[in-house]
VOPAGU-2260 file (C-alpha; in pm, 1 decimal, decimal comma):
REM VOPAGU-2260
SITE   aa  ch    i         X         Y         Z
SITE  UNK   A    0       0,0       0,0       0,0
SITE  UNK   A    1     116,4     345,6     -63,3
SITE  UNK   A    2     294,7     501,8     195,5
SITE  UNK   A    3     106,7     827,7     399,4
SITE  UNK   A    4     351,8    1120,7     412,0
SITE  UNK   A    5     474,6    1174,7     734,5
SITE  UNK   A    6     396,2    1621,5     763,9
SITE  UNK   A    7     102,7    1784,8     593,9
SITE  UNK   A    8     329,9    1941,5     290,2
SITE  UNK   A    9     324,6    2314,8     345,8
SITE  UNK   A   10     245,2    2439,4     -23,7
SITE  UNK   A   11      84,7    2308,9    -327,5
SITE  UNK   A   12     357,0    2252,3    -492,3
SITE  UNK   A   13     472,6    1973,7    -232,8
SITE  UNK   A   14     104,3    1843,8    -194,6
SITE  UNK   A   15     120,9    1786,0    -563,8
SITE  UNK   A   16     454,6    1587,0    -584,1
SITE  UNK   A   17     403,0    1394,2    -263,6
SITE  UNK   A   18       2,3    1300,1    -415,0
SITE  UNK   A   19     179,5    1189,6    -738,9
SITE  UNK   A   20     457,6     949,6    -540,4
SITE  UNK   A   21     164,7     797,5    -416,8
SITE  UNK   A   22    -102,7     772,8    -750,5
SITE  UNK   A   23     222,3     614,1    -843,3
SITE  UNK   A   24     248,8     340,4    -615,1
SITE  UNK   A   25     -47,0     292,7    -595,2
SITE  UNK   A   26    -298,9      -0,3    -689,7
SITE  UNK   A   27    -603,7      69,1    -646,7
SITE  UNK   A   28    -733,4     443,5    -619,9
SITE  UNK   A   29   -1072,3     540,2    -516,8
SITE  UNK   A   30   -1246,1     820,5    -633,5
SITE  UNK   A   31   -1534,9    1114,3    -532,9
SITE  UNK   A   32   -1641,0    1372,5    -734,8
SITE  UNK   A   33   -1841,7    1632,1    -662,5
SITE  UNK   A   34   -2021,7    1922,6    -768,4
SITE  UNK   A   35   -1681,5    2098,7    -840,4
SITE  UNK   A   36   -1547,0    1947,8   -1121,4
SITE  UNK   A   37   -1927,4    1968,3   -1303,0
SITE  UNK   A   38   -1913,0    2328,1   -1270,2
SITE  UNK   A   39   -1681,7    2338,3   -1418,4
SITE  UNK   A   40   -1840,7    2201,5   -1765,7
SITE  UNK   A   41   -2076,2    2514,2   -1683,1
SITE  UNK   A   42   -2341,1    2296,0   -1505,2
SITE  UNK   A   43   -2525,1    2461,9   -1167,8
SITE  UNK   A   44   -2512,0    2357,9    -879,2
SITE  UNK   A   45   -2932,8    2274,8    -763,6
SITE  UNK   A   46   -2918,5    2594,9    -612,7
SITE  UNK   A   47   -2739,7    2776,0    -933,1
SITE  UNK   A   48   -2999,8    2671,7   -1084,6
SITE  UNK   A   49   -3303,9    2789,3    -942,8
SITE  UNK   A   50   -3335,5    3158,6   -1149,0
SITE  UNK   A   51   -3573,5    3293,4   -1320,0
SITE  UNK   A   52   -3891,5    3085,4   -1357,5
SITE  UNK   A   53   -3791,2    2863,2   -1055,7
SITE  UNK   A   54   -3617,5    3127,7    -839,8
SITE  UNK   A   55   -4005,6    3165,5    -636,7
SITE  UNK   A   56   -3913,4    2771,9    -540,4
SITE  UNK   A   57   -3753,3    2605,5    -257,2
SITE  UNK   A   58   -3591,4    2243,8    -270,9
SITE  UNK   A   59   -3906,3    2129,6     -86,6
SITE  UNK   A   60   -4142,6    2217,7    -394,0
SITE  UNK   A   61   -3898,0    2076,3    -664,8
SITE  UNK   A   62   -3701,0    1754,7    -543,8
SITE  UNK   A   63   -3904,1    1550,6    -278,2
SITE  UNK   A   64   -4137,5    1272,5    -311,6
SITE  UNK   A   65   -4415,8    1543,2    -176,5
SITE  UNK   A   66   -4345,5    1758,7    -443,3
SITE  UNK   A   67   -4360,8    1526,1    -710,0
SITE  UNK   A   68   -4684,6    1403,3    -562,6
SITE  UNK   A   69   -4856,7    1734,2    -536,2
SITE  UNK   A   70   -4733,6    1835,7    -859,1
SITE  UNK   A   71   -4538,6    1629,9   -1131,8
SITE  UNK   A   72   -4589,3    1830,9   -1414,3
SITE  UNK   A   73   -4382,5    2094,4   -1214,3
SITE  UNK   A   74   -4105,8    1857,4   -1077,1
SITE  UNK   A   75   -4077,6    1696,6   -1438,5
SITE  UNK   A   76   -4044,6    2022,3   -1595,3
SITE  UNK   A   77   -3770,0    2181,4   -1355,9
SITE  UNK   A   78   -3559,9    1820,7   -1444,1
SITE  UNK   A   79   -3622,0    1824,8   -1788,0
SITE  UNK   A   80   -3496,3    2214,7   -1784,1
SITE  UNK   A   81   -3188,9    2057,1   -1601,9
SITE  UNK   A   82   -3135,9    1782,5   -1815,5
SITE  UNK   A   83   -3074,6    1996,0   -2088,2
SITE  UNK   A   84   -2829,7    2178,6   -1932,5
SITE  UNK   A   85   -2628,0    1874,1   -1864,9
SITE  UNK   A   86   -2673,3    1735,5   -2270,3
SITE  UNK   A   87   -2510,1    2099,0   -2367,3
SITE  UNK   A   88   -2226,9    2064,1   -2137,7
SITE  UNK   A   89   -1948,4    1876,9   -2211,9
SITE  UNK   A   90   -1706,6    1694,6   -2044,0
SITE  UNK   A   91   -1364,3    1906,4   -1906,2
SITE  UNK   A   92    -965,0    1839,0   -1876,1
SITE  UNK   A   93   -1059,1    1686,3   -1495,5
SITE  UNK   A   94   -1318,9    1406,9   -1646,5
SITE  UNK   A   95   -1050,1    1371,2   -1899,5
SITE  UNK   A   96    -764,1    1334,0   -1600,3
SITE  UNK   A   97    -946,7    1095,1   -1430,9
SITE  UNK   A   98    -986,3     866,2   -1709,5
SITE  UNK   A   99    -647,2     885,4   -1777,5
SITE  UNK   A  100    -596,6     796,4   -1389,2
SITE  UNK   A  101    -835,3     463,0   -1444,4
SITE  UNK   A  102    -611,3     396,0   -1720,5
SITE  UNK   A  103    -298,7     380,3   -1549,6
SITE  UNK   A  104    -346,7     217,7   -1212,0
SITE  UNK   A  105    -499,5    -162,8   -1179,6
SITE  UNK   A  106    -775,8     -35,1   -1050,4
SITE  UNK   A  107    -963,4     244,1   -1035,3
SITE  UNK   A  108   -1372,7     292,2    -843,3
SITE  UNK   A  109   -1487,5     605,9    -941,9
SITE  UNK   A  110   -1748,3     717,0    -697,2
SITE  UNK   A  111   -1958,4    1026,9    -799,2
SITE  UNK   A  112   -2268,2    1249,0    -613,2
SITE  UNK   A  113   -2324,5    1375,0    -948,0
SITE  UNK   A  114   -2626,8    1336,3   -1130,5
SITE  UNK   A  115   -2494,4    1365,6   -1485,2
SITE  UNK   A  116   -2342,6    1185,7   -1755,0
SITE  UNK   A  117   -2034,0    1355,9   -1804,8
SITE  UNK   A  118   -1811,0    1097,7   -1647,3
SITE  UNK   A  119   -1947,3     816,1   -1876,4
SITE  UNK   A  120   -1934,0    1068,8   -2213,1
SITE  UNK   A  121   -1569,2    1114,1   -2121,1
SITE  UNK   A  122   -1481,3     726,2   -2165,6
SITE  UNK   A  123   -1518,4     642,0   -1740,1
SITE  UNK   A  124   -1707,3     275,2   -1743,0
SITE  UNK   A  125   -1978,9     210,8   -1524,2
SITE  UNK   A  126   -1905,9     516,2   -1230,2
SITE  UNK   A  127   -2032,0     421,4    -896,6
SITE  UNK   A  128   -2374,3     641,1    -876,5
SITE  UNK   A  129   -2454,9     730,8    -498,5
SITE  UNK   A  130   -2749,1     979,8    -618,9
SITE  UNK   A  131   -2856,2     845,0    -918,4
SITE  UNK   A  132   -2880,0     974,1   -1257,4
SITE  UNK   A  133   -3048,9    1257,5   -1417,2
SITE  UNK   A  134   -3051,8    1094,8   -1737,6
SITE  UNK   A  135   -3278,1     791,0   -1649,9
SITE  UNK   A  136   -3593,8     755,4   -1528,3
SITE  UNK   A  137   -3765,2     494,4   -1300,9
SITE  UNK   A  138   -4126,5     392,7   -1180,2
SITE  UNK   A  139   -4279,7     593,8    -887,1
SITE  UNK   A  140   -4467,6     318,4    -843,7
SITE  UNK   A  141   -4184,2      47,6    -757,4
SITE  UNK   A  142   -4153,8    -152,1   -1078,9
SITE  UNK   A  143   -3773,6    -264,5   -1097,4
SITE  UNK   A  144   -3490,0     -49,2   -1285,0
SITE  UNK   A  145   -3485,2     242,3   -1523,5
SITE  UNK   A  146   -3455,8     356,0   -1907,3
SITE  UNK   A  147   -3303,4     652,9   -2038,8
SITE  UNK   A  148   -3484,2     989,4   -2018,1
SITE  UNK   A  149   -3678,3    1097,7   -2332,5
SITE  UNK   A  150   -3433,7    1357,5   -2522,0
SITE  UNK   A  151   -3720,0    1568,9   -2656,7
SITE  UNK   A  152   -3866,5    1832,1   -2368,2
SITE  UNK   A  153   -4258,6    1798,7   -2275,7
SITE  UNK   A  154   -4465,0    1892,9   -2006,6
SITE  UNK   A  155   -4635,5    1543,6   -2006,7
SITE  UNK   A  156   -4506,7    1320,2   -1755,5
SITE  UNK   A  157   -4456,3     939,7   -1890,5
SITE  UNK   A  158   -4604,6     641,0   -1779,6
SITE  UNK   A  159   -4457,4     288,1   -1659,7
SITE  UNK   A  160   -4538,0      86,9   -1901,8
SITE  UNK   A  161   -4579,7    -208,9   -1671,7
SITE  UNK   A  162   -4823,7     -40,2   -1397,1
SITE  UNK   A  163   -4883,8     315,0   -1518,8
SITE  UNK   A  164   -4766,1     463,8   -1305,2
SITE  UNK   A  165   -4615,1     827,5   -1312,0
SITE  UNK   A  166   -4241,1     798,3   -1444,2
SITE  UNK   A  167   -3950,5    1024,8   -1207,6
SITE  UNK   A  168   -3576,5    1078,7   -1217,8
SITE  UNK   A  169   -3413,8     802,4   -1130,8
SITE  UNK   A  170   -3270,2    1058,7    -835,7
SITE  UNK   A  171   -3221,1    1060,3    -473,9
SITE  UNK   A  172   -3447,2    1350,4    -374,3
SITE  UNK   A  173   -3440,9    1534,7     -75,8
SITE  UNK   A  174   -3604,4    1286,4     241,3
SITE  UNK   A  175   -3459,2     988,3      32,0
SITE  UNK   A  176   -3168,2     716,7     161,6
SITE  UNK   A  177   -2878,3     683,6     -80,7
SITE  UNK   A  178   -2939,1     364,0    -238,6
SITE  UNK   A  179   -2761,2      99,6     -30,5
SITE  UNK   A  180   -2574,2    -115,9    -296,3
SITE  UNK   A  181   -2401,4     204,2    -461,6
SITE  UNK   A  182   -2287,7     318,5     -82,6
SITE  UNK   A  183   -2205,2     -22,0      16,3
SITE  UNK   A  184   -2005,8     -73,0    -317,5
SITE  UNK   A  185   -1820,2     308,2    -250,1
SITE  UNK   A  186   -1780,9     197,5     103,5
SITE  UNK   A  187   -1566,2    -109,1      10,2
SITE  UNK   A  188   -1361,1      66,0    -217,7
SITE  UNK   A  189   -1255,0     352,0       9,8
SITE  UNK   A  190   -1192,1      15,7     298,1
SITE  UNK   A  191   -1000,4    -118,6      16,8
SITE  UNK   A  192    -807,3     142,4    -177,2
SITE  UNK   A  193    -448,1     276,8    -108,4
SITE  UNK   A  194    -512,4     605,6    -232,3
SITE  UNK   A  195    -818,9     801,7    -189,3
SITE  UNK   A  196    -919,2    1115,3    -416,9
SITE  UNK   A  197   -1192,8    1370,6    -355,2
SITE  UNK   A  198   -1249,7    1620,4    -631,5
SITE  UNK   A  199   -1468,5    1904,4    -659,2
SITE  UNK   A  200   -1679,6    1808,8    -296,1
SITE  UNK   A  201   -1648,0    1995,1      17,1
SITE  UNK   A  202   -1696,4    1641,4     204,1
SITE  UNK   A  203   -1995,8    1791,4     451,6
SITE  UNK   A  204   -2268,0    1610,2     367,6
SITE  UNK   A  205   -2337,1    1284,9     472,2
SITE  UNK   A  206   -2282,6     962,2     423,2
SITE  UNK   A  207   -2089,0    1053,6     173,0
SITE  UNK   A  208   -1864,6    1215,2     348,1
SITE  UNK   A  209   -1772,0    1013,1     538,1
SITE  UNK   A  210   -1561,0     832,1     257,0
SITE  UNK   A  211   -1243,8     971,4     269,2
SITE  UNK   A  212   -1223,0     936,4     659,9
SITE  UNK   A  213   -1298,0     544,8     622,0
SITE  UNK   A  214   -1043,3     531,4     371,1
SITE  UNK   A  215    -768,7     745,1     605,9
SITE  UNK   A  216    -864,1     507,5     906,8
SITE  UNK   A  217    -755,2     176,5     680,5
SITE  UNK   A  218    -418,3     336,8     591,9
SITE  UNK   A  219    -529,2     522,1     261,9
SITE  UNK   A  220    -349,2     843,2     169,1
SITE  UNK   A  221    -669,3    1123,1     108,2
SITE  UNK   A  222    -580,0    1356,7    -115,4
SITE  UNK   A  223    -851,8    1666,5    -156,0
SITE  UNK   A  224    -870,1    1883,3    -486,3
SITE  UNK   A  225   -1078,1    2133,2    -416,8
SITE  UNK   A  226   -1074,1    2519,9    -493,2
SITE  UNK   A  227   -1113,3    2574,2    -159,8
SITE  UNK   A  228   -1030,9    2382,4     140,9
SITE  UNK   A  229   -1239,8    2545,6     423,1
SITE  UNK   A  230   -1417,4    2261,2     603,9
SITE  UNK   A  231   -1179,4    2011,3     476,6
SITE  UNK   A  232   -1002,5    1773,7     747,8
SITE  UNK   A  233    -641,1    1782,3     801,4
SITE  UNK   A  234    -408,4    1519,3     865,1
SITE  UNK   A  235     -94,6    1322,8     843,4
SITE  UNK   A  236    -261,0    1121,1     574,3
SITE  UNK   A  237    -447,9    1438,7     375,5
SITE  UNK   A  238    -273,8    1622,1      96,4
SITE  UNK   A  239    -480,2    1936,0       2,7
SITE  UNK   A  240    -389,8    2037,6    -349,2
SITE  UNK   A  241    -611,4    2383,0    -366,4
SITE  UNK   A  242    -742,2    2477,5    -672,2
SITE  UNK   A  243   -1011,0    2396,3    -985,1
SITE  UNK   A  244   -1008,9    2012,9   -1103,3
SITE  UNK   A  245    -978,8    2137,0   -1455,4
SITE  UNK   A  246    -581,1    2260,2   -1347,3
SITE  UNK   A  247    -493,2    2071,8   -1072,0
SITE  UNK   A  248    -550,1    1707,2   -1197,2
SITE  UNK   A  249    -435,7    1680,0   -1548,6
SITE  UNK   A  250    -114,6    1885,3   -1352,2
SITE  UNK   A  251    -129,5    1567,3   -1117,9
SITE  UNK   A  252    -170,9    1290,4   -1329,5
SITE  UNK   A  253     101,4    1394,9   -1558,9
SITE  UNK   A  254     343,1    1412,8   -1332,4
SITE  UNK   A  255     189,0    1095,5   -1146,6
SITE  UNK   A  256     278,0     895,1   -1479,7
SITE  UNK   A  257     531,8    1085,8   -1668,1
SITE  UNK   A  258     663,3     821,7   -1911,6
SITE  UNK   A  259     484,8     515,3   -1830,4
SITE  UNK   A  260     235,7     376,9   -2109,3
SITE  UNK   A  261    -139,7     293,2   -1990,6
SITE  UNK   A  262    -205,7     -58,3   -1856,6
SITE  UNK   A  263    -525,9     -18,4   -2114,4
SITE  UNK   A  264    -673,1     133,8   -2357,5
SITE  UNK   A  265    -967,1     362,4   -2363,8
SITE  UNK   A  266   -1341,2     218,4   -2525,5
């Protein structure tokens, strides 16, 4: 397992070259993204996004089960206006750093709160989802699993085939529990992993987290890019490298692998 560094390194610089001695070493490296590195791709946060139209509503009246019961048409159309938002955005240099990352280590968990699809459009297989996606939609009613979102924008809320009842996003809304087997598959990998990366999340909200920590306690070396590290922990086993994903991870995957080939190639 890759060695934790003995001092919290004192500037970024340091961070950066003690975080790459370890991605190098390393074999396998969990990761969790967070709201950060989607901004950057231009995508709000749920907050960000509630202007205009939907600035007169609160999180209760958009993305709860209530809400969604009282009014669907509503709650359908503020994810559909969303969704959008997400299929005009494109992936950026840190979704592109990370696959490089899963390319070059034996293995790689990427763990992500994010509801879009940019880590799969930028070549990332099968991305542990702890909040679901915004681009599928499930049953309200129960019926098993989920199909892709309809790409054309209406105001008419589909039906399950199967039962008819009201289709949602396949999200976790407000009042919800993170779907166990997502969390209990991120859970293993931070227990598991020698090197632990946290991009883009201010690690406040739980259970997730509480990732990194679990990781730190079983020997992992935690390293946070973030552009800002108020609220972060500190440690003997937590590099901060402060600063936007987009700069700070292709700088740290580059000099993580400097002249070594990838162990595979990208699909």
């Amino acid at each position: 397992m890759a060695s934790p560094p003995p001092t919290d390194p004192q500037t970024r610089a340091e961070a950066l070259s003690v975080a790459a001695k370890a991605l190098r070493s390393a074999e396998h490296v969990c990761v969790l993204t967070g709201a950060g590195i989607s901004a950057e791709s231009g995508i709000p946060t749920f907050r960000e996004a509630q202007t205009g139209l939907w600035a007169r509503f609160s999180a209760q009246e958009l993305a709860t089960p209530q809400a969604f019961a009282q009014h669907p048409s509503r709650v359908w159309q503020w994810y559909a206006m969303r969704r959008a938002m997400i299929r005009a955005a494109q992936p950026n240099p840190g979704h592109a750093a990370l696959l490089n990352l899963a390319l070059r280590v034996a293995h790689c968990t990427i763990v992500t709160q994010n509801v879009d699809d940019l880590h799969e459009r930028s070549g990332v297989r099968d991305p542990i989802r702890l909040h679901g996606s915004l681009m599928h939609i499930r049953c309200s009613g129960g019926c098993p699993g989920s199909v892709p979102a309809p790409e054309e924008a209406s105001t008419e809320v589909p039906r399950c085939p199967t039962c008819g009842a009201l289709m949602r996003p396949d999200v976790v809304w407000f009042g919800e529990s993170l779907p166990m087997g997502p969390f209990g598959a991120a859970r293993d990998a931070a227990v598991a992993c020698d090197v632990f990366l946290s991009v883009g999340t201010s690690n406040i909200v739980e259970p997730a987290a509480s990732l990194p920590w679990i990781a730190a306690t079983h020997g992992a070396t935690v390293i946070v890019v973030n552009p800002s590290m108020e609220g972060q922990r500190k440690g003997p086993s937590i590099l901060p490298i402060e600063g936007p994903a987009g700069v700070m991870l292709p700088r740290l995957i580059a000099e993580a692998f400097a002249g070594r080939r990838p162990r595979r190639q990208a699909e």
